[in-house]
C-alpha positions in Angstrom: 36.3 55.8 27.4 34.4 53.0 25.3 31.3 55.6 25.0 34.0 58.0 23.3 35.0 55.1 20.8 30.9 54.8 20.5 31.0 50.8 20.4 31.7 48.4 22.3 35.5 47.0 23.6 35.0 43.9 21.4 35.2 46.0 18.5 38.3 47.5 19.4 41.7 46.2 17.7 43.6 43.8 21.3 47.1 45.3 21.8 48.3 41.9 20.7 46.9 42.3 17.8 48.4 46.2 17.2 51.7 44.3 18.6 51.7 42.1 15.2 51.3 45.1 13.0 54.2 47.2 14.7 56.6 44.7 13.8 55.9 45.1 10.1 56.2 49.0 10.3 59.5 50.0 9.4 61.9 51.7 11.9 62.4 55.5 11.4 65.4 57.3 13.0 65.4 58.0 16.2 64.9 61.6 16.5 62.2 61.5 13.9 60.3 59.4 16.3 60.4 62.0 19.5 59.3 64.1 16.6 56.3 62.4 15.7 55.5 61.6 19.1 55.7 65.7 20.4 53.5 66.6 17.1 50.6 63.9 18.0 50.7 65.1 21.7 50.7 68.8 20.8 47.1 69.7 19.6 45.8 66.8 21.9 42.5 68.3 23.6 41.6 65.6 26.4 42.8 62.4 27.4 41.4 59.7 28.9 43.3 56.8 30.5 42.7 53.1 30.7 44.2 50.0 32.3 43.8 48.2 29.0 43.5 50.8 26.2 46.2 53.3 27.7 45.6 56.5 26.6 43.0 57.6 24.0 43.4 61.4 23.1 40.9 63.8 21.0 41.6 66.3 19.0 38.8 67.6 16.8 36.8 65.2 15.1 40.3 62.8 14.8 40.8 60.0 17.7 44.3 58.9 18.2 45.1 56.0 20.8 48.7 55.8 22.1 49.4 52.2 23.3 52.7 51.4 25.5 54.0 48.1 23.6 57.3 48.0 25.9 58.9 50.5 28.4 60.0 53.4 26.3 57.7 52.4 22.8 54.8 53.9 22.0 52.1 53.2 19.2 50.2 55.9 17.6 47.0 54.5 16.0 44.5 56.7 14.3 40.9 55.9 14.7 38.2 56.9 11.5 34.8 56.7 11.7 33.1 55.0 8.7 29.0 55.2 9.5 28.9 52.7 12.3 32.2 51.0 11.7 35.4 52.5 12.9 38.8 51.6 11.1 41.7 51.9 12.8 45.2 53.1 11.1 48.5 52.4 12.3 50.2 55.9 11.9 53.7 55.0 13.6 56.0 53.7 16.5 57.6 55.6 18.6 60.8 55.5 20.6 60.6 57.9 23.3 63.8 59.0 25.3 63.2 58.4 29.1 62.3 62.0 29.7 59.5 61.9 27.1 58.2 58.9 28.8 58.0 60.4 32.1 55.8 62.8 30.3 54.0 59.7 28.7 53.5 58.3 32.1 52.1 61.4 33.8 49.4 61.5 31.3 47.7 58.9 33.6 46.5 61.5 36.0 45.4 64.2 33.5 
């Protein structure tokens, strides 16, 4: 997974750190945020799971990582590529109903 980021895990934003930002992202209603959550998954190419980085998905040339802050809340962070340095965007929060998260937590195995 860290070769598909290209650099190394240090680089990479902690989840503590992606925990600070979620709190200052403003809530959206509930049903916009299954929304949000179905588009991201929906175009997804591949997946790749990790212990620490949870899922990473590719589709295209854009990089999204999905990281499970508490049970049934996911962040969506965008990943650009700037020449050697990668910037990574916050592009929402998501509340997932329990049968989304199943779906969330099945991803492990694809």
């Amino acid at each position: 997974m860290l070769e598909l980021l290209n650099h190394d895990k240090d680089s990479i934003m902690t989840l503590d750190n992606l925990k600070k930002i979620s709190r200052r992202i403003p809530a959206i209603d509930h049903e916009k945020k299954i929304k949000t959550f179905t588009e991201h998954t929906k175009n997804v190419k591949t997946f790749v799971w990790s212990p620490k980085f949870r899922i990473m998905a590719s589709a295209g040339d854009e990089r999204y990582m999905y990281f499970l802050l508490e049970e049934e809340v996911i962040l969506i962070v965008k990943i650009e590529y700037c020449g050697i340095f990668s910037r990574v965007n916050v592009l929402d929060i998501c509340m997932v109903i329990p049968q989304v998260f199943k779906i969330w937590q099945s991803m492990k195995n694809v």
